[in-house]
Every structure is written in C-alpha cells, then in structure tokens.
N, C-alpha and C positions, 0 to 999 in steps of 0.2 A: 292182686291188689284190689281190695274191697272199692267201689268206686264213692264218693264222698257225696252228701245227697245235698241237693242245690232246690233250698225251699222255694215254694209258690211266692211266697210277700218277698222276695230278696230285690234286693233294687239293683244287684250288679249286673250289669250286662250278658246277657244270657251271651253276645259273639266273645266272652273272656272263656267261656266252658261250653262250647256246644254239644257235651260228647253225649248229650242226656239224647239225643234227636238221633243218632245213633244207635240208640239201644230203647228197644220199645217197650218193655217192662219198665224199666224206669221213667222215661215218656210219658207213659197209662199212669203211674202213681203220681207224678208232677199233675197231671191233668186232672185226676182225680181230688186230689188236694185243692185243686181251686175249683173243678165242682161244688165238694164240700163246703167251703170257703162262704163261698158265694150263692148258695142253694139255686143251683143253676142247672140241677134233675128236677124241679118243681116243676110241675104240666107248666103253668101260667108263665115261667121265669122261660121253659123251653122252647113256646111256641115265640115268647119273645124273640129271643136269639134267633129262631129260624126265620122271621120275619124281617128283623133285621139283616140277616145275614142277604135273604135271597133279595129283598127291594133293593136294599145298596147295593148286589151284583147286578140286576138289570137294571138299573137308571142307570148307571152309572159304564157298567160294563166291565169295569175292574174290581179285585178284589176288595175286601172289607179289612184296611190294615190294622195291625194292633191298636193302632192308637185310637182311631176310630171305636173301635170296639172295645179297649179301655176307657173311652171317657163317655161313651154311650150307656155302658155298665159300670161305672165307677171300681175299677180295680188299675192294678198297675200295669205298662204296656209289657213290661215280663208277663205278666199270668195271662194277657189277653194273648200273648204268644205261643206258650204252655197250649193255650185252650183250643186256639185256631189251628197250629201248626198239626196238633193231635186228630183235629176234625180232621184237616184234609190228609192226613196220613190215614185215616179210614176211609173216607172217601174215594180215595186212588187204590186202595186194598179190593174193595168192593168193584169199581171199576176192570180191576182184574180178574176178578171170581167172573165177572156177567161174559167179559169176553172172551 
C-alpha cells in the first residue's frame, strides 16, 4: 500500500498520522517541501534559524518548540514540526557516525 502523502501547509494534526516520522524518505520530502516553501536554504534565512535555534537553547536551556519556531518564522506549527523534528533526526544521525 502506497503511503498517502501528508502536505507541509496541512493544518491536521500531524499526532492523527505520525507514520511520516517513521519513514525517512518521506520525513526528507516533507522537510524539503517547507524548505522550499519558505526559502529557508538562503545563507541569510539559514544563519537565522541557526541563531535562533542555538540562543533559545542556551538561555533558556530547553528546546526551541514548534510553536516558537512557527511564529518566530511565520509558518504553521506542523511545518515548524516537519522542519525541527528532521533537524534533530540529523543531528542524532551525526551524533552516532562521531561516536
């Protein structure tokens, strides 16, 4: 069974279909979609995100949750989900390659 593709802009609850987080070809296309979306591979748009990302985790000390990161970037907290949960699904990838 083909698996049914569950766009970036959808407003339904990504906990109603988690299965995309499961399967990482599809994951990488969801994420890539709101890349696109949001030209969010521009150097300027990039070094934002990462600036954002790393001051919110040290002042704070906690994660940077979608919503945050949806309304800091103006998209919907699905795609801010899409986009974050794909980072740190590379990040713990990488984490394993060093160790």
């Amino acid at each position: 069974m083909k698996e049914k593709p569950y766009p970036a802009d959808s407003s339904d609850d990504v906990s109603d279909d988690p299965s995309y987080l499961d399967n990482v070809e599809l994951h990488y296309k969801r994420f890539l979609s709101v890349v696109k979306k949001y030209s969010l591979s521009d150097d300027r748009k990039a070094e934002e995100i990462s600036e954002f990302l790393t001051h919110k985790t040290q002042v704070s000390g906690d994660k940077v949750s979608p919503k945050q990161f949806a309304e800091h970037f103006g998209m919907s907290e699905h795609e801010a989900l899409i986009f974050l949960t794909f980072l740190e699904r590379g990040l713990d990838f990488m984490k394993k390659l060093i160790s």
